[in-house]
LUMDOKE-68817 format. One record per atom (N, C-alpha, C): residue number from 0; residue in one letter; chain; atom name; x, y, z. Coordinates in steps of 0.05 Angstrom, whole numbers. Last residue first. Example, Ala and Ser with C-alpha at 12.3 -4.5 7.8 and 13.67 -1.06 7.14 Angstrom:
# residues 2
num, residuo, cadena, atomo, c1, c2, c3
1, s, A, N, 257, -45, 142 $
1, s, A, CA, 273, -21, 143 $
1, s, A, C, 258, 1, 157 $
0, a, A, N, 264, -114, 156 $
0, a, A, CA, 246, -90, 156 $
0, a, A, C, 264, -66, 156 $
END
This chain:
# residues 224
num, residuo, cadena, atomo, c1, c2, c3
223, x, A, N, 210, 676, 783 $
223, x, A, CA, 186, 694, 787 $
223, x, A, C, 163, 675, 771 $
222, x, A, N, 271, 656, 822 $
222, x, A, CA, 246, 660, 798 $
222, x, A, C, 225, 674, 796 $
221, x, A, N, 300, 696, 869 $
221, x, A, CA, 287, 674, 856 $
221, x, A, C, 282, 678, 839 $
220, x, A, N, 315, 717, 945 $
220, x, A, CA, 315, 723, 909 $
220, x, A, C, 311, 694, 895 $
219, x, A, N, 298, 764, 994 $
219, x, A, CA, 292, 735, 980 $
219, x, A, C, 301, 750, 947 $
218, x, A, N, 300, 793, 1050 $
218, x, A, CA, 317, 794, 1025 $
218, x, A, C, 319, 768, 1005 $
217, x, A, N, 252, 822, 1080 $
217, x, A, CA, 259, 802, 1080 $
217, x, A, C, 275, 810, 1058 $
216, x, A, N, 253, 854, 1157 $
216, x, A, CA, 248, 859, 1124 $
216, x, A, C, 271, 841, 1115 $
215, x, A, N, 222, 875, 1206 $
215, x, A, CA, 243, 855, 1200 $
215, x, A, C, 231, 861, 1166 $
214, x, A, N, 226, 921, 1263 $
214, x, A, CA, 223, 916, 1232 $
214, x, A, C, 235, 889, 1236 $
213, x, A, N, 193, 916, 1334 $
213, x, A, CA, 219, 919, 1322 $
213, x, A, C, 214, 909, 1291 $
212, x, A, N, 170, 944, 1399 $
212, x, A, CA, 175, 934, 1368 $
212, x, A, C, 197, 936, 1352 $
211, x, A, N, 174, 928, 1467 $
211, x, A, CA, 178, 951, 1443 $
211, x, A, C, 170, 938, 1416 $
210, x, A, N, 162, 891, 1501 $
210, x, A, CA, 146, 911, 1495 $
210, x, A, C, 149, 920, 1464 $
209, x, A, N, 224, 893, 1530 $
209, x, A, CA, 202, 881, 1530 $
209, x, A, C, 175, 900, 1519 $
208, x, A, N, 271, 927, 1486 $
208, x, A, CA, 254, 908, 1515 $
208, x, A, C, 240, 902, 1509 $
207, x, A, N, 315, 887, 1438 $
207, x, A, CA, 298, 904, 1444 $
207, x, A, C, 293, 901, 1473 $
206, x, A, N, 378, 880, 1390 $
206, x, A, CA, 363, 882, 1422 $
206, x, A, C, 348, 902, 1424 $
205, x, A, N, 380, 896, 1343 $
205, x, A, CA, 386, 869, 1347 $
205, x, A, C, 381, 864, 1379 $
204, x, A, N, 340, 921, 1295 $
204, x, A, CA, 355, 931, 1317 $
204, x, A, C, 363, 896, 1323 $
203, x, A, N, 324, 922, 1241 $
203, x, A, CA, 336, 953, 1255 $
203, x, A, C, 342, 949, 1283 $
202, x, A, N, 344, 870, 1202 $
202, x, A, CA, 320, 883, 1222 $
202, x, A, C, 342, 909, 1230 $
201, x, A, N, 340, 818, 1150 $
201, x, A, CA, 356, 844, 1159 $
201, x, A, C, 332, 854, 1184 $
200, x, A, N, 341, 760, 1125 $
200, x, A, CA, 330, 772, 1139 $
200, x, A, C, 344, 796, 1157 $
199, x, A, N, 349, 723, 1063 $
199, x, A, CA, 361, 732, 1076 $
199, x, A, C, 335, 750, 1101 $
198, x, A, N, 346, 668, 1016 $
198, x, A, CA, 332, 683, 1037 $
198, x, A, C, 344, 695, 1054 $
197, x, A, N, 340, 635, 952 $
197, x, A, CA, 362, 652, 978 $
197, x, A, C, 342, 668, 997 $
196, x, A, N, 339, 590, 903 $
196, x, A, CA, 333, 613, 923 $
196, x, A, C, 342, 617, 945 $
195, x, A, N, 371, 578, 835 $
195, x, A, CA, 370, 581, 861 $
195, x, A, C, 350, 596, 877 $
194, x, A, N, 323, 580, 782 $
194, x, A, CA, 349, 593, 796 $
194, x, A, C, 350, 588, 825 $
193, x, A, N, 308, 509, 753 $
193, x, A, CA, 297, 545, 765 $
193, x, A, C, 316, 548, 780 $
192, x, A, N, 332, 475, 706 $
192, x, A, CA, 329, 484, 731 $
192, x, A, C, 316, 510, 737 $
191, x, A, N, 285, 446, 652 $
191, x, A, CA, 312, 463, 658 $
191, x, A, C, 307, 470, 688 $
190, x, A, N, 260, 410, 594 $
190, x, A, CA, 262, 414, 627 $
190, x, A, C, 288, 425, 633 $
189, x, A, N, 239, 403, 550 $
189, x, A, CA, 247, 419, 554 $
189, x, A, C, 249, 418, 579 $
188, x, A, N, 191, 339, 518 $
188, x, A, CA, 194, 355, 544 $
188, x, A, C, 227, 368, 547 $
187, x, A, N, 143, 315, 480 $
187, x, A, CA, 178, 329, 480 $
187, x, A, C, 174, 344, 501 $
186, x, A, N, 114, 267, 442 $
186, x, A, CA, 122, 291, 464 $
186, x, A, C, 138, 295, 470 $
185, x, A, N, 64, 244, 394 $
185, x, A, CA, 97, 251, 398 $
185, x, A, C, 106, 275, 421 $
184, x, A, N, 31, 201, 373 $
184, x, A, CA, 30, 223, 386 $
184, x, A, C, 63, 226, 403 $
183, x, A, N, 33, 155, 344 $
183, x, A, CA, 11, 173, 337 $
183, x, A, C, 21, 201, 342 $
182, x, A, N, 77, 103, 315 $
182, x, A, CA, 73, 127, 335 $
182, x, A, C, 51, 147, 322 $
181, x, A, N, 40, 37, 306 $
181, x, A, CA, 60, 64, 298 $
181, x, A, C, 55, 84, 323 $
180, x, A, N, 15, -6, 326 $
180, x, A, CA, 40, -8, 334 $
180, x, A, C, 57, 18, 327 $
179, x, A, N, -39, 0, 310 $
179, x, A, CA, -26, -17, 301 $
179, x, A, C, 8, -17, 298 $
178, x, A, N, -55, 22, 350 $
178, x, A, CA, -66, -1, 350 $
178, x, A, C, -49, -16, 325 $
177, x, A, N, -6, 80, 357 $
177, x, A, CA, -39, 66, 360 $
177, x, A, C, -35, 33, 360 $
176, x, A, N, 27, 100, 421 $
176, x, A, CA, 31, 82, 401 $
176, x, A, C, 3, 72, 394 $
175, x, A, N, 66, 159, 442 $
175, x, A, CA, 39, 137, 446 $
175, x, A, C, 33, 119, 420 $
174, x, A, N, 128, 174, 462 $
174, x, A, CA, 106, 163, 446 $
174, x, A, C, 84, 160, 452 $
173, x, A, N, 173, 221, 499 $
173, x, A, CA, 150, 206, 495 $
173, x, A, C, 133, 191, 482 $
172, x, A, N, 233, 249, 511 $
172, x, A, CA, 209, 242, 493 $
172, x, A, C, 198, 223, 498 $
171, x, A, N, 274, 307, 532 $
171, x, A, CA, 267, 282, 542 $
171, x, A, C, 239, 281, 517 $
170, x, A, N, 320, 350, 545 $
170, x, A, CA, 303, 349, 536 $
170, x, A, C, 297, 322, 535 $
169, x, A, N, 343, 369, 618 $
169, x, A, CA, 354, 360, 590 $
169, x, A, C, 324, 358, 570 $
168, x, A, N, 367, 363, 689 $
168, x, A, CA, 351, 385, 662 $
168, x, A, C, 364, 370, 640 $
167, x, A, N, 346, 319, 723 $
167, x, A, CA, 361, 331, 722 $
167, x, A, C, 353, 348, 694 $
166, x, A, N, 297, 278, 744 $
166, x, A, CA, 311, 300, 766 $
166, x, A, C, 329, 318, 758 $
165, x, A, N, 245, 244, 722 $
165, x, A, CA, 272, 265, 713 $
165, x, A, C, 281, 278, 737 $
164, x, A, N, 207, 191, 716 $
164, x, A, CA, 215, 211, 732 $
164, x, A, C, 238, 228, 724 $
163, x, A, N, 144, 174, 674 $
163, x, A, CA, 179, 165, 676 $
163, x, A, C, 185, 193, 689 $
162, x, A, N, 94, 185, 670 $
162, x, A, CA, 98, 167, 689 $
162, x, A, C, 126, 168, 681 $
161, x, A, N, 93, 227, 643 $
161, x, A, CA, 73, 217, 631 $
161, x, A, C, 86, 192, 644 $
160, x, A, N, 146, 259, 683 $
160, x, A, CA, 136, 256, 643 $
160, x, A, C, 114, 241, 638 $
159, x, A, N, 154, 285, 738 $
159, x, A, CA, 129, 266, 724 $
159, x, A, C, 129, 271, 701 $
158, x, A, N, 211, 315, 754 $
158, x, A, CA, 190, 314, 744 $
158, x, A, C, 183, 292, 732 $
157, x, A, N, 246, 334, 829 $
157, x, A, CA, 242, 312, 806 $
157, x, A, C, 217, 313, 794 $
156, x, A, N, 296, 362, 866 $
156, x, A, CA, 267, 364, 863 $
156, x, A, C, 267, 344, 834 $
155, x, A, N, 352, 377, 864 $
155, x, A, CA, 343, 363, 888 $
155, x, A, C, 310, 354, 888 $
154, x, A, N, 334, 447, 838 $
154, x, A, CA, 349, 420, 852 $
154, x, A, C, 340, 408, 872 $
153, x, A, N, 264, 449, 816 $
153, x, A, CA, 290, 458, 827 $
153, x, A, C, 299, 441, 844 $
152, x, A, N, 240, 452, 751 $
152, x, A, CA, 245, 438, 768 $
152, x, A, C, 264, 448, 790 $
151, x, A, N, 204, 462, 689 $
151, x, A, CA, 224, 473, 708 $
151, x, A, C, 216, 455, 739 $
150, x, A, N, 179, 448, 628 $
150, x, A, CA, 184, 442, 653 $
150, x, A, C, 205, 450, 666 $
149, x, A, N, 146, 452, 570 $
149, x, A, CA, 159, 454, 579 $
149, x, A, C, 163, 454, 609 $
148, x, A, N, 136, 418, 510 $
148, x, A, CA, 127, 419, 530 $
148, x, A, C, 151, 429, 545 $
147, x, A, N, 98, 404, 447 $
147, x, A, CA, 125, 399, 460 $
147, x, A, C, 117, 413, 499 $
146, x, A, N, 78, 344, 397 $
146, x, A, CA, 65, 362, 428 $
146, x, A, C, 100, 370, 447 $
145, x, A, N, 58, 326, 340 $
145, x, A, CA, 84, 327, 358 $
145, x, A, C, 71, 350, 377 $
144, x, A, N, 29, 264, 309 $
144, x, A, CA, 29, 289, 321 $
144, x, A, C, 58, 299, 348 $
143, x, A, N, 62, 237, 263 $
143, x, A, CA, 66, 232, 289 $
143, x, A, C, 62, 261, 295 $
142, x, A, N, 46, 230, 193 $
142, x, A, CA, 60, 242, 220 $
142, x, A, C, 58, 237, 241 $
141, x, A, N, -2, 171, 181 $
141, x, A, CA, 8, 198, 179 $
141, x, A, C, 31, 199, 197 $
140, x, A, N, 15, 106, 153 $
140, x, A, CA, 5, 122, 176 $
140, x, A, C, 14, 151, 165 $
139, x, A, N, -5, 89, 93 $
139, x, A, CA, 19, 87, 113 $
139, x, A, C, 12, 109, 126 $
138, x, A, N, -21, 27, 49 $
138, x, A, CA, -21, 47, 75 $
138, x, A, C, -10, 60, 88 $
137, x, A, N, -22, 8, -15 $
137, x, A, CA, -7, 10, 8 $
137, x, A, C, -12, 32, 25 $
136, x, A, N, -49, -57, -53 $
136, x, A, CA, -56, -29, -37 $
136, x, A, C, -28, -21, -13 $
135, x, A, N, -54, -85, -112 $
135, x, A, CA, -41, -89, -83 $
135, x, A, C, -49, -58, -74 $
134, x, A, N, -65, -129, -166 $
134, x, A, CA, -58, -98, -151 $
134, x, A, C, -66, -99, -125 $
133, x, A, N, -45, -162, -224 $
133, x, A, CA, -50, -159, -197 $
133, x, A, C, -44, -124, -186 $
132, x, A, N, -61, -193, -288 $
132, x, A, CA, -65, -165, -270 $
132, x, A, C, -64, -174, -242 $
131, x, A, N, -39, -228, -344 $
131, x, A, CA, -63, -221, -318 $
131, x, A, C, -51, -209, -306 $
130, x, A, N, -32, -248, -408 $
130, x, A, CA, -37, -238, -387 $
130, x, A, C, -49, -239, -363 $
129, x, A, N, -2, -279, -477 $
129, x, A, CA, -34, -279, -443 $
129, x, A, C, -18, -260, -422 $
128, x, A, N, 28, -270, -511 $
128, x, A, CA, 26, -246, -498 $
128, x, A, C, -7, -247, -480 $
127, x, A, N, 68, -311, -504 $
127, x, A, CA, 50, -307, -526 $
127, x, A, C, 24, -285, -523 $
126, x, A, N, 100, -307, -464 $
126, x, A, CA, 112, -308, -487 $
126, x, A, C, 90, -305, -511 $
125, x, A, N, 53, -267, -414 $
125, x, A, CA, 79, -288, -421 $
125, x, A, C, 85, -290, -453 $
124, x, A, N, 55, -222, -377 $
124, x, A, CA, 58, -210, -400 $
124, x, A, C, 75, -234, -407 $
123, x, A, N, 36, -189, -316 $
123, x, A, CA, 56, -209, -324 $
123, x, A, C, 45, -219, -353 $
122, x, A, N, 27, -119, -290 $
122, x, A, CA, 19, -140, -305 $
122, x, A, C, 45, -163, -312 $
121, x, A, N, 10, -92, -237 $
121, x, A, CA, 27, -87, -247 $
121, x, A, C, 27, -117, -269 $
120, x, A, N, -6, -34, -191 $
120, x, A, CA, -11, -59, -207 $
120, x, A, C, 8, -64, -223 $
119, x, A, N, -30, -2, -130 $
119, x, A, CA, -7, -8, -148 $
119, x, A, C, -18, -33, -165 $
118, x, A, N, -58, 57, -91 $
118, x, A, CA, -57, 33, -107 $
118, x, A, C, -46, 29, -123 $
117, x, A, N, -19, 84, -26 $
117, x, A, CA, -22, 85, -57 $
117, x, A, C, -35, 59, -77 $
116, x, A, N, 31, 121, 6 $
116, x, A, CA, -5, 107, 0 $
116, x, A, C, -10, 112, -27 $
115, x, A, N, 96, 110, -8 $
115, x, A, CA, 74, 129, -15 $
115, x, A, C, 55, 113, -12 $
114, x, A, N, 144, 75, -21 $
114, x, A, CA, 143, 100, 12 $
114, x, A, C, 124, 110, 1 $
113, x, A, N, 163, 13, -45 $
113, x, A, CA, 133, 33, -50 $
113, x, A, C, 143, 47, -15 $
112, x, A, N, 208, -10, -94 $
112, x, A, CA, 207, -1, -69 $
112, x, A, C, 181, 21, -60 $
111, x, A, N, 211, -69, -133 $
111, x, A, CA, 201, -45, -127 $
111, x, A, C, 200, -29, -101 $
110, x, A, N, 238, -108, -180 $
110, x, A, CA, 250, -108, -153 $
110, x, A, C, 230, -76, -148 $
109, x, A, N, 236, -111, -229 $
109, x, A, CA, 224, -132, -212 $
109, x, A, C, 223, -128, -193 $
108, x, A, N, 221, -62, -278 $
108, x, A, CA, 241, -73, -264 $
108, x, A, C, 229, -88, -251 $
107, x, A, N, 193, -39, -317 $
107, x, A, CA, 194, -67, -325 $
107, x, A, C, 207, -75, -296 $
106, x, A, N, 148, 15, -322 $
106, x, A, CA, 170, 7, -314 $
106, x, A, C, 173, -22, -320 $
105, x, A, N, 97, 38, -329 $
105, x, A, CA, 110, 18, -354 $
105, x, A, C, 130, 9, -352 $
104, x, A, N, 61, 47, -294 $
104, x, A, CA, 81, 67, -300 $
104, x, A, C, 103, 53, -324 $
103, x, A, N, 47, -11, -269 $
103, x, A, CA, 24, 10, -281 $
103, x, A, C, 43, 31, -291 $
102, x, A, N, 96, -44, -304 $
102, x, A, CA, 84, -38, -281 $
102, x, A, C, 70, -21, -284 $
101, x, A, N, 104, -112, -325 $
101, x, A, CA, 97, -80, -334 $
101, x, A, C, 85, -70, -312 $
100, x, A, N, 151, -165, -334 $
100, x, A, CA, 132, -153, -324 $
100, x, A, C, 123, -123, -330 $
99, x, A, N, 155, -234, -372 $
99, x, A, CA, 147, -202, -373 $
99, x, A, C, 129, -187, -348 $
98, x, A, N, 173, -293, -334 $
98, x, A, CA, 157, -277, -358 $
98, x, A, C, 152, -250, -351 $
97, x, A, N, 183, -308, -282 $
97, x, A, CA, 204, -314, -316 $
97, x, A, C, 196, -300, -331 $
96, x, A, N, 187, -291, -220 $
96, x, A, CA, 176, -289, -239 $
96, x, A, C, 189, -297, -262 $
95, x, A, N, 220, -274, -176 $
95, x, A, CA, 207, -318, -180 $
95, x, A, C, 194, -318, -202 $
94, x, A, N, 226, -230, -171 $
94, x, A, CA, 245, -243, -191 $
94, x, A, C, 246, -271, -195 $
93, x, A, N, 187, -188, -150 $
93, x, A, CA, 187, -205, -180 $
93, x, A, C, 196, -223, -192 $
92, x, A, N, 185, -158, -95 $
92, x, A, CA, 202, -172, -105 $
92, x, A, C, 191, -190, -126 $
91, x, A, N, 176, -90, -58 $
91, x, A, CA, 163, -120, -68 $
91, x, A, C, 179, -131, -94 $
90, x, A, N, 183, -61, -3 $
90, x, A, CA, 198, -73, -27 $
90, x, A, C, 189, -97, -34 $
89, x, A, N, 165, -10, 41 $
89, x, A, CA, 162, -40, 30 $
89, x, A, C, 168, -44, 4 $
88, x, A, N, 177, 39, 90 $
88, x, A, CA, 167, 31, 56 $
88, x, A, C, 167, -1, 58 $
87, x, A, N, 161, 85, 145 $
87, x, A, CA, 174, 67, 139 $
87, x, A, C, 165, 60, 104 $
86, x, A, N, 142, 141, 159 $
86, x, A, CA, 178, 135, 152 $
86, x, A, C, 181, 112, 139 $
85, x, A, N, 93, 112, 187 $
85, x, A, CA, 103, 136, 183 $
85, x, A, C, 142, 129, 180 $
84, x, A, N, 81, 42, 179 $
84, x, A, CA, 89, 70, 205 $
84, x, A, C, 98, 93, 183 $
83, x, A, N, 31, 15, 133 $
83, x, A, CA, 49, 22, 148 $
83, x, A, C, 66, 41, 166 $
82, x, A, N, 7, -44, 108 $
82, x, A, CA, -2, -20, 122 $
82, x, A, C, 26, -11, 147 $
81, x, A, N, -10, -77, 44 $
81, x, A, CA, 4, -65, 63 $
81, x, A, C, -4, -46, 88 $
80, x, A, N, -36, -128, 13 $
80, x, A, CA, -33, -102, 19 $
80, x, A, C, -17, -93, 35 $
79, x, A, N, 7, -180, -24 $
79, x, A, CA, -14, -160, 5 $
79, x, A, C, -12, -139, 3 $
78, x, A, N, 5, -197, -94 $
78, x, A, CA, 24, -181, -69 $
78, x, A, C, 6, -169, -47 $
77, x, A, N, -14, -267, -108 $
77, x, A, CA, -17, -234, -107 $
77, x, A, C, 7, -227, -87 $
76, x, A, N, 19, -302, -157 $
76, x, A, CA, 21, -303, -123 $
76, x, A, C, 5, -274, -113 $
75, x, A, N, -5, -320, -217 $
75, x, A, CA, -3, -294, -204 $
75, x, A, C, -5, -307, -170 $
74, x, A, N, 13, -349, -281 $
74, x, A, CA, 1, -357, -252 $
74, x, A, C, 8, -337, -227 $
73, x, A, N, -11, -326, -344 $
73, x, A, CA, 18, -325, -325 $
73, x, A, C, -8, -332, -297 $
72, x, A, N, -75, -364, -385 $
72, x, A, CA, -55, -331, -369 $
72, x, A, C, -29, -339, -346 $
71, x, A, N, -71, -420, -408 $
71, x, A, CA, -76, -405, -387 $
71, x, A, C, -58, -381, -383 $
70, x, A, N, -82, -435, -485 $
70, x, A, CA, -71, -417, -466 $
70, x, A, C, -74, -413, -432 $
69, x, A, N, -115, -463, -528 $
69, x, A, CA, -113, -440, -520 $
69, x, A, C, -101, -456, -489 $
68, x, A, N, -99, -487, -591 $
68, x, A, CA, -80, -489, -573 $
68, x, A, C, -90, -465, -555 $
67, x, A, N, -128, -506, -653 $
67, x, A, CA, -126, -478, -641 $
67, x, A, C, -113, -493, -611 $
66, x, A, N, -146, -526, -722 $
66, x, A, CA, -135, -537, -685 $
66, x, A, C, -130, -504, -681 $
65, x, A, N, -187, -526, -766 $
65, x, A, CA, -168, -522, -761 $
65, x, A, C, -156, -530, -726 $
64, x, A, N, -223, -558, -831 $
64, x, A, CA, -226, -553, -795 $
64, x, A, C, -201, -534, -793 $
63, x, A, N, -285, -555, -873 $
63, x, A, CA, -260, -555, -867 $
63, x, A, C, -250, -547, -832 $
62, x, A, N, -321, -584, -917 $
62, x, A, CA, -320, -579, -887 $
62, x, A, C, -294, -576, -887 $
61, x, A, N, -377, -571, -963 $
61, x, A, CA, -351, -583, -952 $
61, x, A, C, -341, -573, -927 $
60, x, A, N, -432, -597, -1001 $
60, x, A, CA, -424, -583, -969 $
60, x, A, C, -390, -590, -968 $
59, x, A, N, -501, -581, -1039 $
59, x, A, CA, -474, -592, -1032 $
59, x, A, C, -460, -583, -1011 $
58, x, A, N, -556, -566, -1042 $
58, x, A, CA, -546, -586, -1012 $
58, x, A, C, -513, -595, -1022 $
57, x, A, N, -561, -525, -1070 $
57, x, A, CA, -559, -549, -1071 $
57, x, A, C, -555, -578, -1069 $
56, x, A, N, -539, -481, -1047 $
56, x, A, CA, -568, -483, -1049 $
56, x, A, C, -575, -513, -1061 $
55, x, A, N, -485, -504, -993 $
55, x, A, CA, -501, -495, -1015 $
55, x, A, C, -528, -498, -1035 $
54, x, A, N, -450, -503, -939 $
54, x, A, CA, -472, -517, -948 $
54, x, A, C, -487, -502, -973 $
53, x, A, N, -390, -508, -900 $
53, x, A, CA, -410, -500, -926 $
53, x, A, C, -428, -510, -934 $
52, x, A, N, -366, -517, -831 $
52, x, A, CA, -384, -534, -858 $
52, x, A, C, -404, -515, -865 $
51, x, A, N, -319, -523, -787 $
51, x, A, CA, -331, -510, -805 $
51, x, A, C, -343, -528, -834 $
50, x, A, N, -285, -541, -731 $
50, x, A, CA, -301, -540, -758 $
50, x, A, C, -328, -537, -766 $
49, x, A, N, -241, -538, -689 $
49, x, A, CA, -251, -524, -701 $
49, x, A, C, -262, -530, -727 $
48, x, A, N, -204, -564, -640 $
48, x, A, CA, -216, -570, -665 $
48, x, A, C, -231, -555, -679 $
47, x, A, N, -175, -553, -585 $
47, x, A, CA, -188, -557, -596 $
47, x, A, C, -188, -551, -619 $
46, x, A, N, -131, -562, -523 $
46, x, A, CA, -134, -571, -555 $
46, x, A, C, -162, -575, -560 $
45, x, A, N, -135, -518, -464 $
45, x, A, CA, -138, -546, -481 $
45, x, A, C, -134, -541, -513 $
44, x, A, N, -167, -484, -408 $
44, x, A, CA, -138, -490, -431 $
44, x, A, C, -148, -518, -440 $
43, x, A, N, -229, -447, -427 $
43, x, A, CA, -214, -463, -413 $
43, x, A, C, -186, -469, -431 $
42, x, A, N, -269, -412, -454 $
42, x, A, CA, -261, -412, -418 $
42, x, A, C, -247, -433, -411 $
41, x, A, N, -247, -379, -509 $
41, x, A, CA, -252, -402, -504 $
41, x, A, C, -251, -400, -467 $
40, x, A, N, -291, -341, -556 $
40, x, A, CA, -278, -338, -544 $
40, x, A, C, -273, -378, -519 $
39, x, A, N, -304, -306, -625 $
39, x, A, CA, -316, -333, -599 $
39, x, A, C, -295, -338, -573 $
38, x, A, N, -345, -278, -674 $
38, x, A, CA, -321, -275, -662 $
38, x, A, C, -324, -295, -627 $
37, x, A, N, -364, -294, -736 $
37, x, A, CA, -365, -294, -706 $
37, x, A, C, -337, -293, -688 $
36, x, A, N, -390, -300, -799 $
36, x, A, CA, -366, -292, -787 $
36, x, A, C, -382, -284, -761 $
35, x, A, N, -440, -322, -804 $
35, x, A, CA, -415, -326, -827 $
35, x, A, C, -391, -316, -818 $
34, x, A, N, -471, -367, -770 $
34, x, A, CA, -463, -342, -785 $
34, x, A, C, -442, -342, -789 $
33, x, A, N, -483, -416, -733 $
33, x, A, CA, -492, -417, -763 $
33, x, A, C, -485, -386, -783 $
32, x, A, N, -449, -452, -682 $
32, x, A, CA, -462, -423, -695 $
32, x, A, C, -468, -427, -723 $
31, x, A, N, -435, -484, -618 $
31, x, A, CA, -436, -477, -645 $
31, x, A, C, -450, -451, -652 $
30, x, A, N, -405, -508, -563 $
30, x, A, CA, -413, -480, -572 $
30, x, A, C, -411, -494, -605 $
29, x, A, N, -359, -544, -555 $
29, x, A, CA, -396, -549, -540 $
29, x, A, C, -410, -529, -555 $
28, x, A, N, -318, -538, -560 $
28, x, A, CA, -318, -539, -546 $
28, x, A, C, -353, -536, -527 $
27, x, A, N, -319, -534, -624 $
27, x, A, CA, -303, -561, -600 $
27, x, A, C, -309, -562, -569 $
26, x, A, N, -342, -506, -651 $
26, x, A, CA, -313, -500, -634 $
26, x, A, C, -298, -521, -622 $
25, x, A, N, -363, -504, -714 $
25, x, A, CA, -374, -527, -690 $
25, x, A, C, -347, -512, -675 $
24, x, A, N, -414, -481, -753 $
24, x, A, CA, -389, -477, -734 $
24, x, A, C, -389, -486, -719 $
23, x, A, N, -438, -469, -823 $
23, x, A, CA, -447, -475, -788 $
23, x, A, C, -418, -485, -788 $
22, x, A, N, -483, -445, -866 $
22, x, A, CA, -449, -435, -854 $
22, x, A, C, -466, -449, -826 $
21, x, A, N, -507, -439, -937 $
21, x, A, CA, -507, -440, -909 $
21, x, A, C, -486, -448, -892 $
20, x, A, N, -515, -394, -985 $
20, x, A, CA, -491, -413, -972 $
20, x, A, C, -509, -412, -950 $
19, x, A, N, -566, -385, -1045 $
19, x, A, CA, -553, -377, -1017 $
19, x, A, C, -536, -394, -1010 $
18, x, A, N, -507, -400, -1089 $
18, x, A, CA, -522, -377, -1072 $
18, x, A, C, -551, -385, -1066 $
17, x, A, N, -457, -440, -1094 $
17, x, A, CA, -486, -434, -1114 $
17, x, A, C, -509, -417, -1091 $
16, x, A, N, -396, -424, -1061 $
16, x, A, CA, -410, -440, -1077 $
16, x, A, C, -440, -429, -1093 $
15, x, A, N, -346, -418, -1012 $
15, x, A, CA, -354, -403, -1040 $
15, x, A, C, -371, -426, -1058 $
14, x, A, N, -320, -402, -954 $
14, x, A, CA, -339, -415, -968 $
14, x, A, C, -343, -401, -995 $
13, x, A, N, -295, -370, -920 $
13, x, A, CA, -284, -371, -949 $
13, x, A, C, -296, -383, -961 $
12, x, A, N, -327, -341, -855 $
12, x, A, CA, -322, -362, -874 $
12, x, A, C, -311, -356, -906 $
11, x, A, N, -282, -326, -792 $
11, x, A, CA, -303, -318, -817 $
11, x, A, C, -302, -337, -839 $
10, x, A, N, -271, -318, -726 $
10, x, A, CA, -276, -336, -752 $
10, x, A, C, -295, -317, -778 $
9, x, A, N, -233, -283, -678 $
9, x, A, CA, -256, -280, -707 $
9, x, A, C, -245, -304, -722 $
8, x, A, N, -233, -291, -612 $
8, x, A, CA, -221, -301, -639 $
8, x, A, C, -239, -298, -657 $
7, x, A, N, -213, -262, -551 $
7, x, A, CA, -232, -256, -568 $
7, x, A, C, -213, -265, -593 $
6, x, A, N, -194, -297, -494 $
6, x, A, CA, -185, -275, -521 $
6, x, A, C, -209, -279, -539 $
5, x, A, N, -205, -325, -459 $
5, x, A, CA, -223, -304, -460 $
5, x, A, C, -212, -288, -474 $
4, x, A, N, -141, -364, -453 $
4, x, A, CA, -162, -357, -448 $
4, x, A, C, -182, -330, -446 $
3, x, A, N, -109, -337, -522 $
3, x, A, CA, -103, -337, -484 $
3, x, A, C, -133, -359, -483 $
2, x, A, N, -81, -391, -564 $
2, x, A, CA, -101, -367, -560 $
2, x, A, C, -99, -363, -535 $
1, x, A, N, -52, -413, -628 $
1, x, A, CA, -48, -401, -603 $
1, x, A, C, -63, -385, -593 $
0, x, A, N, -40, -450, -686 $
0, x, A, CA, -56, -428, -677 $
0, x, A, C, -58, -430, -646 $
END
């Protein structure tokens, strides 16, 4: 006879003699009882003894025993929690394991790959069907707020990204990184040249005297 620890075991008695019976139960393990059927449970591994003694209205008595073999449940390494960047997963590995596994989804495989927040468990299930439970937690950052942005610059002229300098057009990125090393905040900078400018200056006359006046009107072209 084979038991986990904290399995629940019914005794009941077959005693049969001159009415009333009296019924007492020794476990072995410090615990007795005087009713006729009990259900008892053991807190530790070991060999124990079990007996049982009839007693009848005539003080006769016989005793009978049996042995029972309980059990420690599979020995559990837990799995850490986790906490993790956006995009990234974690793969948790079983295979130091020998005995049965079940995963909250009834899966058996050993090898698991978790990309979702999420609580996980997953039971070890040994040859005489003790048990125990582990569950693990997994984190994982949100999105990476994204901020885009745009910039013009003209030749020969150079832009401030959040301290790194650009002089030439292209699109360019930024992070900021929280506290625990993921990207929070995501920037994107669009930078393109502004059109050349040109300045020209036309007038109505090219010699004046002294005195006179004279137009000048300007011929600029550019951005706006």
């Amino acid at each position: 006879n084979v038991a986990c620890i904290n399995e629940s075991i019914s005794f009941y008695s077959l005693g049969q003699g001159n009415y009333p019976l009296e019924f007492f139960w020794d476990f072995g393990d410090g615990n007795t009882s005087e009713d006729f059927e009990i259900v008892h449970t053991y807190e530790n591994p070991g060999y124990y003894t079990v007996t049982h003694i009839v007693t009848d209205n005539y003080a006769c008595s016989d005793t009978s025993q049996v042995d029972i073999e309980v059990i420690s449940p599979p020995q559990i390494i837990p799995v850490p929690d986790q906490k993790l960047c956006f995009g990234e997963s974690t793969v948790v590995d079983l295979t130091h394991i020998d005995d049965i596994i079940v995963w909250y989804d009834d899966s058996k495989t050993k090898i698991r790959t978790f990309s979702n927040s999420g609580k996980y468990s997953y039971t070890i299930i040994n040859g005489i069907n003790c048990y125990s439970i582990d569950t693990f937690e997994v984190k994982i950052n949100k999105e990476p707020q994204k901020n885009n942005f745009e910039g013009k610059i003209c030749e020969g002229t150079s832009y401030d990204f959040f301290g790194d300098i650009y002089d030439k057009p292209g699109t360019y990125a930024d992070t900021l990184r929280s506290i625990q090393g993921c990207d929070s905040i995501y920037y994107v900078l669009d930078l393109t040249f502004t059109p050349p400018v040109s300045a020209t200056i036309s007038t109505d006359k090219n010699q004046i005297c002294i005195g006179e006046t004279i137009d000048f009107e300007s011929h600029a072209s550019g951005s706006s």
